[in-house]
BAKOL-896963 format. One record per residue (C-alpha): x, y, z. Coordinates in steps of 0.25 Angstrom, whole numbers. Example, Ala and Ser with C-alpha at 12.3 -4.5 7.8 and 13.67 -1.06 7.14 Angstrom:
BEGIN
+-------+-------+-------+
!    c1 !    c2 !    c3 !
+-------+-------+-------+
!    49 !   -18 !    31 !
!    55 !    -4 !    29 !
+-------+-------+-------+
//
This chain:
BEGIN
+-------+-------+-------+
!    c1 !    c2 !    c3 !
+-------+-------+-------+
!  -764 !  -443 !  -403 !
!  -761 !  -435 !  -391 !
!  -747 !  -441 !  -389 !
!  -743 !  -436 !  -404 !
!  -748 !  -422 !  -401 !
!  -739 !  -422 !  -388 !
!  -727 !  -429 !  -394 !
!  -728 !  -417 !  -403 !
!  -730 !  -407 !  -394 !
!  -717 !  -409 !  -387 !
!  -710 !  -412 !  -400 !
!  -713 !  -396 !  -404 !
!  -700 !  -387 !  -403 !
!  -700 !  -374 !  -397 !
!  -706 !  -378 !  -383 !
!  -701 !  -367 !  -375 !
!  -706 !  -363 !  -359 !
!  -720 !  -360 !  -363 !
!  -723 !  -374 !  -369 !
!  -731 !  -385 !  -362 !
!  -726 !  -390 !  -351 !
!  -727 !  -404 !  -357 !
!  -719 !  -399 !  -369 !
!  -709 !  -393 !  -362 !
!  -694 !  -402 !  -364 !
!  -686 !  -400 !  -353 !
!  -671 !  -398 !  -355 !
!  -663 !  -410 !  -352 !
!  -649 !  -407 !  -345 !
!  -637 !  -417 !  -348 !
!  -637 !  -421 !  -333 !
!  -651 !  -426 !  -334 !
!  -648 !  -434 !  -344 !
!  -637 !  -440 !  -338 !
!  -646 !  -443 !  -326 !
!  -653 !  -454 !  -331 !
!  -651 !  -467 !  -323 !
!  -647 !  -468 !  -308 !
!  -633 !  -472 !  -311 !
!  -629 !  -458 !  -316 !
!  -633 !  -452 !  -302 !
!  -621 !  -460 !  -297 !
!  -612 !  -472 !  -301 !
!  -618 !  -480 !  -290 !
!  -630 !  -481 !  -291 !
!  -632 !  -493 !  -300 !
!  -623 !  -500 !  -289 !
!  -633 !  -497 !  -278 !
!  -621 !  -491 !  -270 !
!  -626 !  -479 !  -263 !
!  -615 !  -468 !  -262 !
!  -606 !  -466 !  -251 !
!  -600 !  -452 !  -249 !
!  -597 !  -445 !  -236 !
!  -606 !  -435 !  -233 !
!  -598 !  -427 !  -225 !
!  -588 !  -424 !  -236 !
!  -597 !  -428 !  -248 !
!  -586 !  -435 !  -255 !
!  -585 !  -453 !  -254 !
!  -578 !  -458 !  -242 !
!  -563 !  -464 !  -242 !
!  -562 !  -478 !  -248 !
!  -562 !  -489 !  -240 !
!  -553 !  -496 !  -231 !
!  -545 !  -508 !  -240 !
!  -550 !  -523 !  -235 !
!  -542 !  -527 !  -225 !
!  -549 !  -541 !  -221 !
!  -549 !  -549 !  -233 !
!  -549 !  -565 !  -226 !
!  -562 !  -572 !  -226 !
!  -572 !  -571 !  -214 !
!  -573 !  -586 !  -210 !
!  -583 !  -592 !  -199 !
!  -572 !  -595 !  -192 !
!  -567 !  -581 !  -190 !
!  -580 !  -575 !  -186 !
!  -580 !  -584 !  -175 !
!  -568 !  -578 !  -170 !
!  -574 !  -567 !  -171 !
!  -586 !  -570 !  -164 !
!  -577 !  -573 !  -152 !
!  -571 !  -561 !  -153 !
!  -584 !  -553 !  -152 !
!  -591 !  -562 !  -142 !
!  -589 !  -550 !  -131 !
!  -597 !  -541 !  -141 !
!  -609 !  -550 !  -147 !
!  -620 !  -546 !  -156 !
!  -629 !  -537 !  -148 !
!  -642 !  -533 !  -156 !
!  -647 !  -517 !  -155 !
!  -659 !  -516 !  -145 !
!  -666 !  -503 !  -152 !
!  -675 !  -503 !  -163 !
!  -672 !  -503 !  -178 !
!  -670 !  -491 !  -187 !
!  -684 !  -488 !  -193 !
!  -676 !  -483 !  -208 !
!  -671 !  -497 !  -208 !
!  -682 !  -506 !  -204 !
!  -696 !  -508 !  -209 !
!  -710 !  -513 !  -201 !
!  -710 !  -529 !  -203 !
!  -724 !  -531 !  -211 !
!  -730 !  -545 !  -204 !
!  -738 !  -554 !  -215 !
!  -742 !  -565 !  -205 !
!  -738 !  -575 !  -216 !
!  -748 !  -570 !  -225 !
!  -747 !  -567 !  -240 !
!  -751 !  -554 !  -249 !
!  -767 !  -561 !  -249 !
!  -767 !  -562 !  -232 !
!  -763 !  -580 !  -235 !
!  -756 !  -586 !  -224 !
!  -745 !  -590 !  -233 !
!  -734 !  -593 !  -221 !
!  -739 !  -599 !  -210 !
!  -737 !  -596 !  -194 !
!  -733 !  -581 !  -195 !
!  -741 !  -569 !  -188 !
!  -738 !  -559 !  -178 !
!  -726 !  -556 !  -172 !
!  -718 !  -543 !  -168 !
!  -716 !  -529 !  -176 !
!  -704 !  -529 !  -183 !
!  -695 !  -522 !  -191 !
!  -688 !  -525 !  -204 !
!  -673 !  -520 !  -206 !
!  -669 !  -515 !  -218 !
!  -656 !  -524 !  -219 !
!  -645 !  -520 !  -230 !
!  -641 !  -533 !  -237 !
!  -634 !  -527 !  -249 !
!  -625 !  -520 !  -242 !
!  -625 !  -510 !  -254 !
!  -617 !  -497 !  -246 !
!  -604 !  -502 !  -252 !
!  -590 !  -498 !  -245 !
!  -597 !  -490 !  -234 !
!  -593 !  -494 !  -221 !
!  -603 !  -496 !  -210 !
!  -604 !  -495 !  -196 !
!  -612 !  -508 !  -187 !
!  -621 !  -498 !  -177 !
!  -628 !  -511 !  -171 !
!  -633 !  -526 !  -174 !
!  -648 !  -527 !  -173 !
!  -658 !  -538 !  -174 !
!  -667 !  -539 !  -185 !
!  -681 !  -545 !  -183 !
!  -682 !  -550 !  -199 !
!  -671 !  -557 !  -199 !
!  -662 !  -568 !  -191 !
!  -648 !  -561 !  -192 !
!  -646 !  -546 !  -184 !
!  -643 !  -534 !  -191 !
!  -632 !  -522 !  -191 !
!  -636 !  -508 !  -191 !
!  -624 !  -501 !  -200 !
!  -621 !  -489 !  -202 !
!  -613 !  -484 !  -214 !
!  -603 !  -472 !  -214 !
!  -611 !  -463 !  -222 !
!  -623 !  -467 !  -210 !
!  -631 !  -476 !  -218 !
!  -639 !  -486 !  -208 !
!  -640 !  -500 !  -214 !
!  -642 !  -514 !  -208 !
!  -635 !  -525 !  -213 !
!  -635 !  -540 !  -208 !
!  -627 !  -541 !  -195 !
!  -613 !  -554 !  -195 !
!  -610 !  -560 !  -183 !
!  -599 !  -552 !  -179 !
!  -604 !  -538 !  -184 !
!  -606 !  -527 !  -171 !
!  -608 !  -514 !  -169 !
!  -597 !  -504 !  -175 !
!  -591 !  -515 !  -183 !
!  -591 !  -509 !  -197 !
!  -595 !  -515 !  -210 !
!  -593 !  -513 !  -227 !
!  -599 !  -517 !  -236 !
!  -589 !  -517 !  -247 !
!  -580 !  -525 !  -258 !
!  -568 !  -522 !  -250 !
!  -574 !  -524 !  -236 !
!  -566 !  -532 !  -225 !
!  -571 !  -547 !  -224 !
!  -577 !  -546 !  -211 !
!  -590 !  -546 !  -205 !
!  -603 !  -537 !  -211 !
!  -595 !  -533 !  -223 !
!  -601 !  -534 !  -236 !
!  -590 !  -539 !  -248 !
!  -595 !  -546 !  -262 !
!  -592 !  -562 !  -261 !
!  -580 !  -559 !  -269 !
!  -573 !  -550 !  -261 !
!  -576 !  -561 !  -248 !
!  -566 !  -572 !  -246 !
!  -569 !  -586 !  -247 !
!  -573 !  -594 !  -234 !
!  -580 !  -579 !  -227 !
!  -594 !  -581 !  -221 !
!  -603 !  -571 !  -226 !
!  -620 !  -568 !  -226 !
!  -629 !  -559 !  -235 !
!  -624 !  -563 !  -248 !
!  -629 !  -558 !  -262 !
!  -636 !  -568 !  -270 !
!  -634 !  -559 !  -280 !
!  -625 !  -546 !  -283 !
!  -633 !  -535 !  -276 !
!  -644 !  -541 !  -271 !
!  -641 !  -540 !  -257 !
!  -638 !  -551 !  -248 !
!  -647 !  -565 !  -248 !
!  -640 !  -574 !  -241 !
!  -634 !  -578 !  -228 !
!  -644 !  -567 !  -219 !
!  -649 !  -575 !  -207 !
!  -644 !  -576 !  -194 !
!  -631 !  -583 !  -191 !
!  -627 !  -588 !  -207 !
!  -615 !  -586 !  -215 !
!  -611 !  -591 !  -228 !
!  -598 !  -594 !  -234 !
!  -590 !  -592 !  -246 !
!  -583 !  -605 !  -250 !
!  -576 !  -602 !  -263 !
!  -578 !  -591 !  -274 !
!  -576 !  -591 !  -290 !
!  -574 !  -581 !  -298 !
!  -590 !  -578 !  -300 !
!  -596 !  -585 !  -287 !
!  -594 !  -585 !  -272 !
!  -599 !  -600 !  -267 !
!  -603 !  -598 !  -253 !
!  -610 !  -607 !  -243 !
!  -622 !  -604 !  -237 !
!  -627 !  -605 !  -224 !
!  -640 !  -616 !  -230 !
!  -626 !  -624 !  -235 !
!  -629 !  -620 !  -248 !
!  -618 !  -617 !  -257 !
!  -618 !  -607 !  -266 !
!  -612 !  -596 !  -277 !
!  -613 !  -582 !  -275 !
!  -609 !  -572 !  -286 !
!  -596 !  -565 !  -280 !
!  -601 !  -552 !  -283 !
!  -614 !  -554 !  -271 !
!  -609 !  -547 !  -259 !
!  -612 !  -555 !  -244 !
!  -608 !  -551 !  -231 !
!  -595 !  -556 !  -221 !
!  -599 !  -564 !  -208 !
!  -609 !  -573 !  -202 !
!  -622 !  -566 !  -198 !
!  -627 !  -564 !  -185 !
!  -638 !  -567 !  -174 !
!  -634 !  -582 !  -173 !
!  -639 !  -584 !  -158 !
!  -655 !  -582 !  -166 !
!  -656 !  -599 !  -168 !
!  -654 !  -602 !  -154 !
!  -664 !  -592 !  -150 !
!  -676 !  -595 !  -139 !
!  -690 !  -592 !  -142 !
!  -695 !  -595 !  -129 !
!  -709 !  -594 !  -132 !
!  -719 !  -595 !  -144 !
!  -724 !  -582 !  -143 !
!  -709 !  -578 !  -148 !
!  -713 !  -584 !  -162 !
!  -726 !  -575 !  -160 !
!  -718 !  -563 !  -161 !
!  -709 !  -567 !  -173 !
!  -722 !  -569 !  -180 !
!  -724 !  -585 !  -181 !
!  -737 !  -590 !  -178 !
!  -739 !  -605 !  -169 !
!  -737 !  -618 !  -178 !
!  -743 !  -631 !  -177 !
!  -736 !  -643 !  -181 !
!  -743 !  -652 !  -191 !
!  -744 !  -665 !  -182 !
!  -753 !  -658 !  -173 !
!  -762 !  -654 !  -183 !
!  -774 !  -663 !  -190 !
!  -770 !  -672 !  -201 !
!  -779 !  -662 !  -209 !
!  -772 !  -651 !  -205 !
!  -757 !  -653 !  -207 !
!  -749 !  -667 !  -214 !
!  -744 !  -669 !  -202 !
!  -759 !  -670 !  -193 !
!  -765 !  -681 !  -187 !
!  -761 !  -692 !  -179 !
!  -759 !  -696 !  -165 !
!  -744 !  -691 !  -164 !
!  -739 !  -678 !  -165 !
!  -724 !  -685 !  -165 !
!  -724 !  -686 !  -180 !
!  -727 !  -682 !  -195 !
!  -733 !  -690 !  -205 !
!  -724 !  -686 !  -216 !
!  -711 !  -675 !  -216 !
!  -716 !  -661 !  -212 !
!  -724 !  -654 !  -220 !
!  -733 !  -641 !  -221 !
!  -748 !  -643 !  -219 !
!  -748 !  -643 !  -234 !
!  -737 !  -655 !  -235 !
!  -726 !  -647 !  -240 !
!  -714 !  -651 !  -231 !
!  -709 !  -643 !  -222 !
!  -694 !  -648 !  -221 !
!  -691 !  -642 !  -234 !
!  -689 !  -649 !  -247 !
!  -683 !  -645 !  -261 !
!  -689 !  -635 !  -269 !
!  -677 !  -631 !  -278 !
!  -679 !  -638 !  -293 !
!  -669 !  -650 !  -295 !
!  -667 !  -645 !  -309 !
!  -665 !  -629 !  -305 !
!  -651 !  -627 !  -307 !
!  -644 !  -623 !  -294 !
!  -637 !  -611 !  -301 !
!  -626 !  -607 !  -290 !
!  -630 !  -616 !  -278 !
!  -617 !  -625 !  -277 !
!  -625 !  -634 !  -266 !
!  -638 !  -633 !  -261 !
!  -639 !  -633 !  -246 !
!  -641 !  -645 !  -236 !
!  -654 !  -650 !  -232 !
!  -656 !  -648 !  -217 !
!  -653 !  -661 !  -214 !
!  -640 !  -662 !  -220 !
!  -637 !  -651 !  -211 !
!  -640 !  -655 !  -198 !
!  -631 !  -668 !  -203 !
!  -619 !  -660 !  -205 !
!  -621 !  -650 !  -194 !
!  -624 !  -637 !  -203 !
!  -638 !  -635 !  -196 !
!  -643 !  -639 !  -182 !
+-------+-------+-------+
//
């Protein structure tokens, strides 16, 4: 009954200044109206392209330089490369991370939202802080500036500190042969060369590339560890078919963007622990193997050798450890050409060690 009178009440002509302030009817202007979704603030915004104007003139800068490196980026060519730069090698920033770019690492121990030891073997370790690393490579055709390589405690690969021409600070994943004052792009028409950024369908069959798009926009989920690279073997008028670093060939749409080169920080497999109290501070608690253990303990217990296993590994709860197949057999395998090799398949042909 209230709502009838109110409706009412503001549905009275002649409302002037003295009326209640909940009767009032403000005057709409044309331009509010034509205000009425973020796309009508500026063209770009439903790209998620942030705008790129010089500030010291206030108008856009010049257009960009036309693409004069347009050959394929092969593994063999960033060897030579590598040769090259052998008198100048990869040296990480000793100083500490910008705070606007990083966050305090919030430690679980392993534990779920109820305090459950859901993984085992994790506790402790050192403070760290988490950088904020650009995957999407969203400032398109803006070149920026490498300022340094630093090393990044959440993940295998280093990372490069860019600085973009209008002074944004970014970091982005670091190749093997990116170093301080090189420049990178991030661009459809961008040179096929190391830490640029093209869509697969303006990179040429046979590059190496990491940090590829699953899908369009979504920013890079593949190919970010240490020391991998895939590689574009053929491309159709849709897809890009590129081999990955598991052996796992796959399509990718040509509209997802990845990144050239190979990444870096290949010397972290043949690093030297030393001592066990190294894996104390990376946050891994002691294990015990399971043929040390009571029979009732672990599969594996009991006995009078410590030589063997009873059956193939497994956890304490018999589920084995070596892996096994978890995918359905009647899922289809949608854009998966061929799934990977098992381990042993690998060793065979020498693609793993």
């Amino acid at each position: 009954m209230w709502c009838r009178r109110f409706a009412s009440i503001l549905q009275r002509p002649g409302l002037g200044p003295g009326a209640p302030l909940l009767a009032r009817q403000p005057d709409i202007s044309a331009s509010q109206l034509a205000c009425r979704w973020s796309g009508s603030y500026s063209r770009i915004m439903k790209r998620n392209r942030p705008p790129y104007i010089d500030f010291e003139t206030g108008f856009p800068k010049e257009e960009l330089p036309k693409q004069s490196v347009i050959a394929a980026f092969t593994l063999a060519k960033q060897q030579k490369l590598e040769k090259l730069l052998e008198a100048t090698p990869q040296k990480t920033f000793r100083g500490r991370v910008i705070k606007g770019l990083s966050t305090g690492r919030k430690r679980h121990s392993g534990r779920n939202d109820v305090g459950r030891i859901t993984t085992r073997h994790r506790e402790g370790g050192c403070k760290q802080r988490l950088r904020f690393v650009d995957f999407k490579r969203a400032r398109r055709d803006i070149p920026a500036t490498v300022l340094r390589i630093e090393y990044a405690p959440d993940r295998s690969s280093h990372i490069a500190l860019v600085q973009y021409e209008d002074g944004v600070l970014s970091y982005i994943l670091a190749p093997l042969t990116l170093r301080p004052g090189d420049q990178v792009l991030s661009s459809e028409t961008a040179n096929i060369v190391p830490g640029n950024s093209l869509p697969l369908r303006h990179i040429p069959v046979g590059s190496i590339i990491h940090n590829i798009e699953l899908r369009p926009g979504a920013g890079g989920q593949f190919i970010r560890a240490a020391g991998t690279f895939a590689t574009i073997i053929t491309k159709d008028p849709r897809f890009a078919t590129i081999k990955l670093r598991s052996t796992e060939i796959r399509k990718f749409p040509l509209e997802c963007w990845a990144s050239i080169g190979q990444l870096s920080h290949l010397e972290r497999a043949m690093r030297f622990k030393g001592k066990a109290g190294v894996n104390r501070w990376l946050g891994w608690r002691p294990s015990v193997r399971g043929t040390a253990m009571d029979p009732h303990k672990h599969p594996h217990g009991g006995g009078t050798s410590a030589k063997h296993t009873k059956r193939p590994p497994v956890s304490p709860w018999g589920i084995e450890r070596t892996g096994y197949k978890t995918r359905s057999p009647l899922k289809p395998l949608g854009l998966i050409v061929r799934r990977k090799l098992p381990g042993k398949m690998q060793k065979k042909f020498g693609i793993a060690s």
